[in-house]
C-alpha positions in Angstrom: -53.5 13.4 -25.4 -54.7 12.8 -29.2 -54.5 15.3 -31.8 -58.2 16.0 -31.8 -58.7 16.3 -27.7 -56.0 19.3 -28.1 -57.6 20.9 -30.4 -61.4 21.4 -29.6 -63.5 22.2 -26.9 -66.3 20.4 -25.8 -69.1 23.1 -27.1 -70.8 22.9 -23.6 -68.3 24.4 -21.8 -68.3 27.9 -23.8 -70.0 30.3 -21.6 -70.8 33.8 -21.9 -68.6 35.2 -19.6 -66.3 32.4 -18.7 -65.5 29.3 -19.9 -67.2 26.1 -17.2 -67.8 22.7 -17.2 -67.8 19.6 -15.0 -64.4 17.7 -14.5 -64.4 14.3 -16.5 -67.1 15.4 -18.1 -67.1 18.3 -20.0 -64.0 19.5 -19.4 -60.4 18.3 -18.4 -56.9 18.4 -19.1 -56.6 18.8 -22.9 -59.3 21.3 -23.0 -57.2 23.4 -21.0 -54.6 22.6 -22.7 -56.1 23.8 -26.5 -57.3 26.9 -24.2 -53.8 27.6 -23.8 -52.7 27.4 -27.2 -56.1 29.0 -28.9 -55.3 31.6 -25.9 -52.1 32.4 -26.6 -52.5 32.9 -30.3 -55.2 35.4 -30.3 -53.2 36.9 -27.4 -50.1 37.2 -30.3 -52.6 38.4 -32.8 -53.7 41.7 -30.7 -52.6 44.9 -32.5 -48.9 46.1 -31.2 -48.4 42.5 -29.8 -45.3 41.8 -28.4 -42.6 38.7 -29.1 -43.5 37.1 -26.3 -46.6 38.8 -24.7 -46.8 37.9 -20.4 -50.3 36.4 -19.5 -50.9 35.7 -15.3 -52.0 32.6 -14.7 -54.2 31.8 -11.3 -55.7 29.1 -9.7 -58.5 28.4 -7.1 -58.6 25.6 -4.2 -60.6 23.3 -6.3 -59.0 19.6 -6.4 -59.2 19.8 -10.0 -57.1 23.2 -10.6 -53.2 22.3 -10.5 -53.7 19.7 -13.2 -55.5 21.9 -14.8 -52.8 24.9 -14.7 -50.1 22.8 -15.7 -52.0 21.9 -19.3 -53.3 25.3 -19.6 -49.5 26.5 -19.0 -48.2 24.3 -21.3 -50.8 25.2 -23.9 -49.4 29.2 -23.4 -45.7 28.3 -23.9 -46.7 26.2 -27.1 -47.6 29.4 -28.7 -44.9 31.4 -27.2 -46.0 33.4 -24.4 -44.1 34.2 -21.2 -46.8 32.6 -18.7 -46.5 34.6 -14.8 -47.7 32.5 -12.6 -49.6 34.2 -9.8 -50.2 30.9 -7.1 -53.0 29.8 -5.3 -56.0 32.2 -4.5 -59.2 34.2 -5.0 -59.8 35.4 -8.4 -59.5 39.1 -7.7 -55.4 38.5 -6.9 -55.6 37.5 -10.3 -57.3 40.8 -12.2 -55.0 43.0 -9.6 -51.7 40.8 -11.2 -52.8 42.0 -14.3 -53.4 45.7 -13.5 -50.6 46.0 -11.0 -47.8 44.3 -13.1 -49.2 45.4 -16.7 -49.3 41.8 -17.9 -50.8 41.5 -21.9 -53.6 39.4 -20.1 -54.6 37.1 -17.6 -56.6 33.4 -17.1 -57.8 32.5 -13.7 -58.6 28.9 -12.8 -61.6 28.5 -11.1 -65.4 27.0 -10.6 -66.3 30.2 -9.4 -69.8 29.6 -7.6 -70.2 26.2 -8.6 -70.3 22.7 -7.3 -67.0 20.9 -6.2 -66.9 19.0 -9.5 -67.2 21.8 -11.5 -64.0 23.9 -12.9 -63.3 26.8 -15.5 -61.3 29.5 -16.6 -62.1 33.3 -16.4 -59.8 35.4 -18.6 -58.6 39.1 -19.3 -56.9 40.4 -22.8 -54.7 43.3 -21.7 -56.8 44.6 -18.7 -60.3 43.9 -20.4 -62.8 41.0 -19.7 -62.4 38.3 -22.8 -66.5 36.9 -22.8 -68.8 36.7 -25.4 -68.2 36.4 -28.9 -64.1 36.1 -28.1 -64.5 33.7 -26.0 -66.7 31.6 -29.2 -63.3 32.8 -31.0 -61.5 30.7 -29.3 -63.3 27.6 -29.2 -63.6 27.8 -32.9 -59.7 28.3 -32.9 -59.1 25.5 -31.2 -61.2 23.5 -33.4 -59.6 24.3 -36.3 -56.5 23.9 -34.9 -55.6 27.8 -35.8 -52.9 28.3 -33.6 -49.3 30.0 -33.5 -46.2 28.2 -32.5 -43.4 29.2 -30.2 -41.0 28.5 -27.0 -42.9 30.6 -24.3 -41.5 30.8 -20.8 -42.5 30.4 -17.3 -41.9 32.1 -14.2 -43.1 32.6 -10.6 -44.4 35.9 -9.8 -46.4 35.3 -6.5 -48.9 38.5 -5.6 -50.0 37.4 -2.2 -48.3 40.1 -0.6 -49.1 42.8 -2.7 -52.7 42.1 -3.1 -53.1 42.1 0.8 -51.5 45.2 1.1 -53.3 47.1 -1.6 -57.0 45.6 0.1 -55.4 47.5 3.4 -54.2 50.7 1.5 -57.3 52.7 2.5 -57.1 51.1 6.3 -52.8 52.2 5.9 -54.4 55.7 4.4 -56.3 56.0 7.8 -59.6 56.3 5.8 -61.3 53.7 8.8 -62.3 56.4 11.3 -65.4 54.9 13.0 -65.7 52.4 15.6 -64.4 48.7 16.2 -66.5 45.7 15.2 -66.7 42.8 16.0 -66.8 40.7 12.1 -66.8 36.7 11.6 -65.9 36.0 7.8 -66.5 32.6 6.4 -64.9 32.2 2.9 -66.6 28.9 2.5 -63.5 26.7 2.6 -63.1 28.7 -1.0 -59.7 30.5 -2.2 -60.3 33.6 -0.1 -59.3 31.8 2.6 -55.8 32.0 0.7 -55.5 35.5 2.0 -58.0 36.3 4.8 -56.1 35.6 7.6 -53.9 37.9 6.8 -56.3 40.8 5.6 -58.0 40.7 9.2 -54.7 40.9 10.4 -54.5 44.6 9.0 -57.9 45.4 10.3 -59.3 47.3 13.4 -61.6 45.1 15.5 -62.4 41.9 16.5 -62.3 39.2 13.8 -63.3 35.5 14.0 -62.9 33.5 10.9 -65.1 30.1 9.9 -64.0 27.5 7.1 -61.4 29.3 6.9 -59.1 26.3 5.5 -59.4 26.3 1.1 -60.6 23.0 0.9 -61.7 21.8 -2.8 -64.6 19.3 -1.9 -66.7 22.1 0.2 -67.4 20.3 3.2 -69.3 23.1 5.3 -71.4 23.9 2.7 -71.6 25.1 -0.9 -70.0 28.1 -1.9 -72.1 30.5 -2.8 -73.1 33.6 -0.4 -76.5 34.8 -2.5 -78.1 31.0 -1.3 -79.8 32.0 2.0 -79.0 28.1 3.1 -75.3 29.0 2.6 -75.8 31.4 5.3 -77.1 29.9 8.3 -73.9 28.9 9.9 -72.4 32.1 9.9 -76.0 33.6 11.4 -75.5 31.1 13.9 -71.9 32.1 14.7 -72.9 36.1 14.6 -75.7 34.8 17.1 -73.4 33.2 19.3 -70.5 35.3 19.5 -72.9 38.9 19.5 -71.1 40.1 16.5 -71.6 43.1 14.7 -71.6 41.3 11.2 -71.3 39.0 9.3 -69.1 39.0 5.8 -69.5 35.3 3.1 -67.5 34.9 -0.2 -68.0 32.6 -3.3 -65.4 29.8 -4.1 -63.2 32.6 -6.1 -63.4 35.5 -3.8 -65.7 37.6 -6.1 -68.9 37.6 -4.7 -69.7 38.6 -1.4 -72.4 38.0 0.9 -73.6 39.9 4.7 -75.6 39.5 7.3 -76.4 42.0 10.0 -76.3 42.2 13.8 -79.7 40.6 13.5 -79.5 37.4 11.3 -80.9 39.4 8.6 -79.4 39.1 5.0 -78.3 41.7 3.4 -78.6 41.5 -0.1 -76.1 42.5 -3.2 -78.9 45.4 -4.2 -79.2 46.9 -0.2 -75.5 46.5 -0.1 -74.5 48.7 -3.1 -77.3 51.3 -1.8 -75.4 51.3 1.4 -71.9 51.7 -0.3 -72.9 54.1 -2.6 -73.8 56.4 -0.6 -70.0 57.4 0.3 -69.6 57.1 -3.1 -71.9 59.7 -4.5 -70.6 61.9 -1.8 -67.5 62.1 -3.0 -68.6 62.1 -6.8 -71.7 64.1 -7.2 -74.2 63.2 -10.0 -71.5 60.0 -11.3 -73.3 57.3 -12.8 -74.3 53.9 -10.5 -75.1 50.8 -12.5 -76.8 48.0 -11.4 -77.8 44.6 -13.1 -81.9 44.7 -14.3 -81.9 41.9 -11.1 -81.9 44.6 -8.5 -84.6 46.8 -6.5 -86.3 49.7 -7.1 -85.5 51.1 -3.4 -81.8 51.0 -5.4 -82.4 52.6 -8.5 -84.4 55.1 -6.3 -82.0 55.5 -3.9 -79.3 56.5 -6.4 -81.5 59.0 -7.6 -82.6 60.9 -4.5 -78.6 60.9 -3.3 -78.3 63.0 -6.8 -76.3 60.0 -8.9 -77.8 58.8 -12.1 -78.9 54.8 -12.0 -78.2 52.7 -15.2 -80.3 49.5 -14.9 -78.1 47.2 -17.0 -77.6 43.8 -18.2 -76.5 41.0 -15.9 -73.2 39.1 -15.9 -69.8 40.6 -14.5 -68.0 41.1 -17.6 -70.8 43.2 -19.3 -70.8 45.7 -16.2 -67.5 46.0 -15.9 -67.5 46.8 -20.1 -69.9 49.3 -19.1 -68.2 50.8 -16.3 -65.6 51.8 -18.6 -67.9 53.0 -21.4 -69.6 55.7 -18.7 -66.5 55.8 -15.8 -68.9 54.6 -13.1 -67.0 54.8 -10.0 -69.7 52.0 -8.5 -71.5 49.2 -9.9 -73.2 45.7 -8.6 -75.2 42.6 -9.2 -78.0 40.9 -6.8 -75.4 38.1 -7.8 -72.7 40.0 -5.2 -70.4 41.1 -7.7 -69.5 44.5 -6.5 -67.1 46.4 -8.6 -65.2 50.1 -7.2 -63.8 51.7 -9.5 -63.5 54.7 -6.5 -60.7 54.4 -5.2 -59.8 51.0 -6.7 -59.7 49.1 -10.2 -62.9 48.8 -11.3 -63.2 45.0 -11.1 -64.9 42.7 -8.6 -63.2 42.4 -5.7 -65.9 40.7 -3.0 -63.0 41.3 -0.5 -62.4 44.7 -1.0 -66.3 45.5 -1.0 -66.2 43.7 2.5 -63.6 46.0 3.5 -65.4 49.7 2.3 -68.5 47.9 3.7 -66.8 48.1 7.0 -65.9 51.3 6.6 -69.4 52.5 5.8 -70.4 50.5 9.0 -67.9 51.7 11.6 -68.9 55.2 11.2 -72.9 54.6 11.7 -74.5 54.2 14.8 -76.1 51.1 14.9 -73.6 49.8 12.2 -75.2 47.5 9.4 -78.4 46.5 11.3 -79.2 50.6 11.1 -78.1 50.9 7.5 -80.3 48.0 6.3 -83.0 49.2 8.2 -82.9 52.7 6.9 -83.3 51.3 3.1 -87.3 51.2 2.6 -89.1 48.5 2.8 -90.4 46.5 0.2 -92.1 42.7 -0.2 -90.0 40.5 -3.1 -89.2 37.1 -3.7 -85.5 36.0 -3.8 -83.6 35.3 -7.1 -85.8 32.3 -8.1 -83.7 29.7 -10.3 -85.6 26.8 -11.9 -83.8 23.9 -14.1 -84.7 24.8 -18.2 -82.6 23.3 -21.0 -79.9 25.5 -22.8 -81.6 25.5 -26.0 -85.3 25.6 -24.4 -84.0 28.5 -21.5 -83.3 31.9 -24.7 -86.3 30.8 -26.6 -88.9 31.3 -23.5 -88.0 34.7 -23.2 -88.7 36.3 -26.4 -92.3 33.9 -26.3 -92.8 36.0 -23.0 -91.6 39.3 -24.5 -94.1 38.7 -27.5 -96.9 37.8 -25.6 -96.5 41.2 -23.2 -95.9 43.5 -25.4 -99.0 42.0 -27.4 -101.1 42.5 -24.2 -99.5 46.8 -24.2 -97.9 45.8 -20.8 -94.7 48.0 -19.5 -91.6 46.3 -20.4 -87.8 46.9 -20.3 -86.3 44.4 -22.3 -82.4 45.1 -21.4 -81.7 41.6 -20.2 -84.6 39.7 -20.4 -87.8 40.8 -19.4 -88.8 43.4 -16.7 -92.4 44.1 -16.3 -93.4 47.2 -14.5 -97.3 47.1 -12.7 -99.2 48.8 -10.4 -98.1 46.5 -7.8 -94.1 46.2 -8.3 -92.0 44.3 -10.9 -91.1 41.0 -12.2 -88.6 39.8 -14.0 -87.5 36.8 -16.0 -84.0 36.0 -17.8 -82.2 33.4 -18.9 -79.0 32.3 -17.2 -76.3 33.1 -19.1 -73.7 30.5 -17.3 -76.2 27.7 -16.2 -79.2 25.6 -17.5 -81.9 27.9 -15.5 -84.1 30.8 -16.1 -84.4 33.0 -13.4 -86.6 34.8 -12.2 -87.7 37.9 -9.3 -91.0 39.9 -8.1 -90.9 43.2 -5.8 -93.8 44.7 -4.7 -95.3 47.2 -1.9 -97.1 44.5 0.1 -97.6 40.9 0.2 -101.2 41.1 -2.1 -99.1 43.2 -4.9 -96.2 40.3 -4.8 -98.7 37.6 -5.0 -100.5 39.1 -8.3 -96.8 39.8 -9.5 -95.9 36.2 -9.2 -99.4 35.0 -10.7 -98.8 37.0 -14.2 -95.1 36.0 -14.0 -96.9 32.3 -13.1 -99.0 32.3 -16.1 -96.4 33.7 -19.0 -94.4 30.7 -17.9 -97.5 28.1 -17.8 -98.0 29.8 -21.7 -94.3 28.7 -22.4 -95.2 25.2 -20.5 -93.4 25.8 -17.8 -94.0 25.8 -14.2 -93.6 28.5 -11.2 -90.5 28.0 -9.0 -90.9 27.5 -5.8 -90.2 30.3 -3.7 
């Protein structure tokens, strides 16, 4: 490894919330080595710091991870932290490590969502999300080689077993009083698979589990549970068996997918309506946020059960910051994130959603077919993603915002741009984690969505680009 490998990072790699590349391109071994050491120094440098601060260390199923967590380890000890290492799985072991053992921080190994060949690192100072402008810190630590020396340690602290039995606690509480169902799970060949045998072990029911094996390459399809295409072998296996539901997660375990009795999807905004509902019940009036991605039937919904809706900005780390700034008991993204802070930690924890979903569920009659039906019905489009270069994708949205607010239209500029009509909403943002701009339309009927997707059409033919297909 030369001097100059361990001590930048490749610039493309620094994300908002994370930091992500692609394997033997953008990002390898001596990154995660200088992420270690530019880590573990600003770790040293907090306030009240300790000698030796402990930092948990995960990793996810990708083929790329163990190399990966052996540089990155090395990189901690280099600066004299005592690295934990937490083993193999889904991303939210990792954050409960943290919380449960009151470790000084935490990195997490994993491509989240992304392709095979793709890899990162998600990270925690103290019990806090490290994105934004830390995570800039770091790179520009690492470049200038600012780093602290010192002989860290390493041990093996393994949370497998606790994690599983605090996902069960409100199962063990005997908070599950409704009726059996019958749930196949795929993880998607993805790190929950570390655990989920074991979880639907602990649960009432009947259980039947697909790629359920954490397999690296991906080889039933890719892992991500919002992608309707990632879907269709668990319809067909929900079909086949006459199952009640049917529960997806991500590569890291943090984003969860459903579909109903039915075959039909149930998206991250119908399934925080759902779950809040219990929620609200049990916390009159608390505040529910959701990302500026999400429906109006939500925001509505929220309202008319008495809570108070926050329509925020997207990304995981920015909710769970705002969680914490108005003690939400309940937040989520279109994305899947869900994050309970009722009755849990208050970070997203896609298996644990699955497991209060089930809860919700068991006690309706008609289960989640009923629920989703129950939510009003509405006309969108789903999250439309479309390829626009990093430096093109943040300069097309204030163009868009100019041009709107020129023309007196209704605007919420929170993340992005949301404009309210007669007919609906659209919205477009930029991606903060890949090379896209995304974009949505909701409407009452399918005339209102098509004149929502023609203005949305035309502000991007103005910035020279073209309408995704849907």
């Amino acid at each position: 490894m030369t001097q100059a490998a361990a001590h930048r990072f490749h610039a493309t790699v620094l994300r908002e919330y994370d930091i992500r590349g692609i394997i033997g391109e953008t990002l390898g071994e001596a990154d995660a080595f200088a992420l270690g050491r530019a880590y573990g120094t600003l770790v040293r440098r907090q306030p009240g710091a300790k000698a030796s601060p402990r930092v948990k260390v995960g990793y996810d199923g990708r083929l790329s991870s163990p190399g990966l967590e052996a540089a990155l380890i090395a990189g901690l000890m280099a600066t004299g932290i005592a690295v934990e290492r937490v083993g193999r799985g889904p991303t939210p072991m990792l954050y409960f490590s943290v919380f449960d053992d009151d470790a000084d921080g935490g990195i997490m190994i994993t491509g989240s969502h992304n392709p095979a060949d793709y890899n990162g690192f998600k990270m925690m100072l103290g019990k806090d999300a490290l994105y934004g402008a830390r995570i800039q810190e770091l790179g520009a630590m690492a470049a200038a080689a600012d780093f602290l020396s010192g002989a860290g340690t390493v041990s093996e602290t393994p949370k497998k077993a606790g994690y599983i039995k605090r996902l069960l606690q409100d199962i063990d509480d005997g908070l599950y009083d409704g009726r059996p169902l019958h749930v196949i799970w795929d993880p998607g060949n993805g790190a929950a698979a570390e655990v989920l045998d074991e979880v639907v072990a602990g649960l009432p029911g009947r259980h039947g589990i697909i790629n359920g094996t954490v397999d690296g390459t991906f080889p039933a399809h890719h892992p991500d549970p919002t992608v309707a295409e990632n879907l269709v072998q668990l319809q067909a296996e929900v079909a086949r068996t006459g199952a009640d539901l049917g529960i997806a997660f991500d590569g890291d375990g943090d984003r969860v997918g459903a579909i109903d009795a039915t075959g039909e999807i149930v998206w991250g905004d119908q399934l925080l309506a759902i779950l809040a509902t219990e929620v609200l019940a049990e916390n009159p009036g608390a505040t529910i946020i959701a990302d500026v991605k999400a429906s109006k039937v939500l925001f509505d919904r929220i309202a008319s059960l008495g809570g108070k809706p926050l329509m925020w900005k997207t990304g995981h780390s920015l909710i769970k910051t705002k969680m914490q700034e108005t003690g939400s008991p309940l937040a989520g993204e279109m994305s899947g994130h869900i994050f309970f802070k009722h009755r849990f930690y208050g970070f997203d924890d896609a298996l644990y959603a699955a497991i209060r979903l089930l809860l919700v569920a068991a006690r309706e009659e008609g289960g989640l077919t009923a629920l989703r039906a129950a939510l009003p019905s509405v006309v969108n489009t789903p999250e439309l993603r479309f390829a626009c270069a990093e430096d093109r994708k943040f300069a097309v949205i204030p163009e868009v915002h100019t041009r709107l607010k020129t023309a007196g239209a209704t605007v919420d500029d929170t993340d992005g741009v949301r404009v309210t009509t007669a007919d609906g909403w659209w919205l477009l943002r930029a991606s903060n984690t890949q090379d896209v701009l995304v974009a949505r339309c909701e409407a009452a009927d399918s005339s209102g969505l098509d004149r929502l997707k023609a203005a949305l059409s035309e502000q991007l033919r103005q910035s020279g680009l073209s309408f995704p297909a849907a």
